[in-house]
N, C-alpha and C positions, 0 to 999 in steps of 0.2 A: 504494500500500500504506500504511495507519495506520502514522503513525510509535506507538513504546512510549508515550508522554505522552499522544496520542491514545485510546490502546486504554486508559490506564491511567484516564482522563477516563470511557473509556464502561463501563467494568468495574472501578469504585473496590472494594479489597478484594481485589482479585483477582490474585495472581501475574504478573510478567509474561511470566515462564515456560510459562502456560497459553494467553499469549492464540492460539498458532497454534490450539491447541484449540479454543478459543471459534470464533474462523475457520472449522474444520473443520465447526462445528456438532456439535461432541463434549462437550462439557459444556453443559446446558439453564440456562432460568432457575431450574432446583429447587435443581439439582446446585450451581450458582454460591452461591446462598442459602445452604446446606447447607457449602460452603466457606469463605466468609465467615463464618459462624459456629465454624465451624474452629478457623479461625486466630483470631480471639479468644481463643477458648476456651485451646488453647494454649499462645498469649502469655501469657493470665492465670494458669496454672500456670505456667510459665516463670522460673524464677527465677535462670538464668545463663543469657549468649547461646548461643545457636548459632553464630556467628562472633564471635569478640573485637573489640574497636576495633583492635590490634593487626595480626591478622590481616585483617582488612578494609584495614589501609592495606597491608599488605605486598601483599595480592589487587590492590588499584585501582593500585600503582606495576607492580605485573608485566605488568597484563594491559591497563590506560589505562581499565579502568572498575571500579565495584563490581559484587560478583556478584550474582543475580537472587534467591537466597536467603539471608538472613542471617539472621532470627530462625524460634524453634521454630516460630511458627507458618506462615510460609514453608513452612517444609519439611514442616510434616504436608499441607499445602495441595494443594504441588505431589506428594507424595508419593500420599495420598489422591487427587486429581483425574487423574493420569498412571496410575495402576494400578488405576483403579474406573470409570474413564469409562464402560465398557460395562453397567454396571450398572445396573438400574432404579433410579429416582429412591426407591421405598422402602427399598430392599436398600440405596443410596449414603446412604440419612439412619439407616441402622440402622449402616456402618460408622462416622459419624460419631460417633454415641451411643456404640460399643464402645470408640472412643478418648477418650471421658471418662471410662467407666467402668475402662478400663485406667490413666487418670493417676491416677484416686482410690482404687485398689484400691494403685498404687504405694506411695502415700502413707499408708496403710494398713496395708499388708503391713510396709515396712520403715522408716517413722518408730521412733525412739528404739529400733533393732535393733542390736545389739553388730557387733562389723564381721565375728567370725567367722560370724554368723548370712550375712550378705552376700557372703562369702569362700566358703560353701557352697554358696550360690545359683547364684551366677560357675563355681565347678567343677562342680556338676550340670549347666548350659547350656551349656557347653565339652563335657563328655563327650555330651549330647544331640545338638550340634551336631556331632560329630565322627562322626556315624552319618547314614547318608542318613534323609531325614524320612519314607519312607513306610515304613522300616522301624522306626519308633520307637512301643516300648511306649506306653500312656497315661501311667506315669509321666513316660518321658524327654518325652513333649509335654505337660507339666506341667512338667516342669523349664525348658523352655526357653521356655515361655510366662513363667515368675516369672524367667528371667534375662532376657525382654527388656524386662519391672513394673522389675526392678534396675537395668538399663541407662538405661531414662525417669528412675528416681529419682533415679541419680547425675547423670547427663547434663543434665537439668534442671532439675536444682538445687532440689528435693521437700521434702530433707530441711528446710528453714525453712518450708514448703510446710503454713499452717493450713489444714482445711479448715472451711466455713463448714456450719453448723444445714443450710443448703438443699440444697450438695450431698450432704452426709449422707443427707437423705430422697430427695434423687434417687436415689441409689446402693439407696438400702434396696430402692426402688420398682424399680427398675430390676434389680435381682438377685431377685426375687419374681417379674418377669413380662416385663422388657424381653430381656434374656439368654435365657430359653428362645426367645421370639423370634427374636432375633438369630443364636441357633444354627440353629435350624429355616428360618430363611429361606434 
């Protein structure tokens, strides 16, 4: 069996969390690409870890090693890749696209936002979430779509979070014709 280093050598970018996957022949070379782009992506929004220095020593003294996800884009990685694997390789590069379009829409929606504006958000997506979801108005799955825009922004630390001339027209482009897309698919 590949030891991790091995598998890490033949699947640079890629979680080590995923490699049974790969093994499996459950994530292709589209899907892998499409990952790897990811977690870039991600990362480069990324402006507080996902796991602290901190927390990472206290994780590696508990358990005698570090854990397999430590930064955001780790975890959209194996997040993404563990709950889309079944997906066709176009539908898994349109949910890729949705999570740029969700970090910059973050960035967006609540850069330079008063905290009560954020405090309203958090309570609309508490009471949306406190109702089963297939019973939720369009409002309340609106609501809880922009608490979990809130959740990225805090979480990832957005708020310092410029965004660049390019992703700008990506987003423009992408809310014109990639999103009906994206729904539709």
């Amino acid at each position: 069996m590949p030891t991790i280093r091995y598998m890490n050598d033949l699947f640079p970018g890629i979680n080590s969390a995923l490699h049974d996957m790969i093994r499996r022949g459950q994530l292709g070379e589209n899907k892998l690409t499409e990952l790897r782009r990811l977690k870039k992506l991600v990362d480069a929004f990324a402006l507080l870890p996902h796991i602290g220095e901190e927390e990472l020593l206290r994780l590696e003294e508990k358990y005698g090693e570090r854990p397999h996800v430590i930064t955001w884009g780790d975890y959209f990685q194996t997040e993404v890749g563990s709950r889309y694997f079944e997906s066709s390789d176009l539908e898994f590069s349109r949910i890729v696209e949705t999570v740029k379009y969700d970090l910059i829409s973050a960035v967006m929606i609540f850069k330079g936002k008063p905290s009560e504006f954020i405090d309203m958000i958090k309570r609309s997506g508490n009471e949306a979430y406190n109702i089963s979801q297939d019973q939720w108005s369009s409002e309340q799955e609106q609501a809880a779509h922009l608490y979990i825009l809130c959740n990225y922004y805090e979480e990832l630390g957005l708020e310092q979070r410029e965004l660049t001339d390019e992703e700008r027209e990506w987003f423009a482009n992408f809310t014109d014709s990639g999103l009906e897309d994206a729904v539709a698919g």
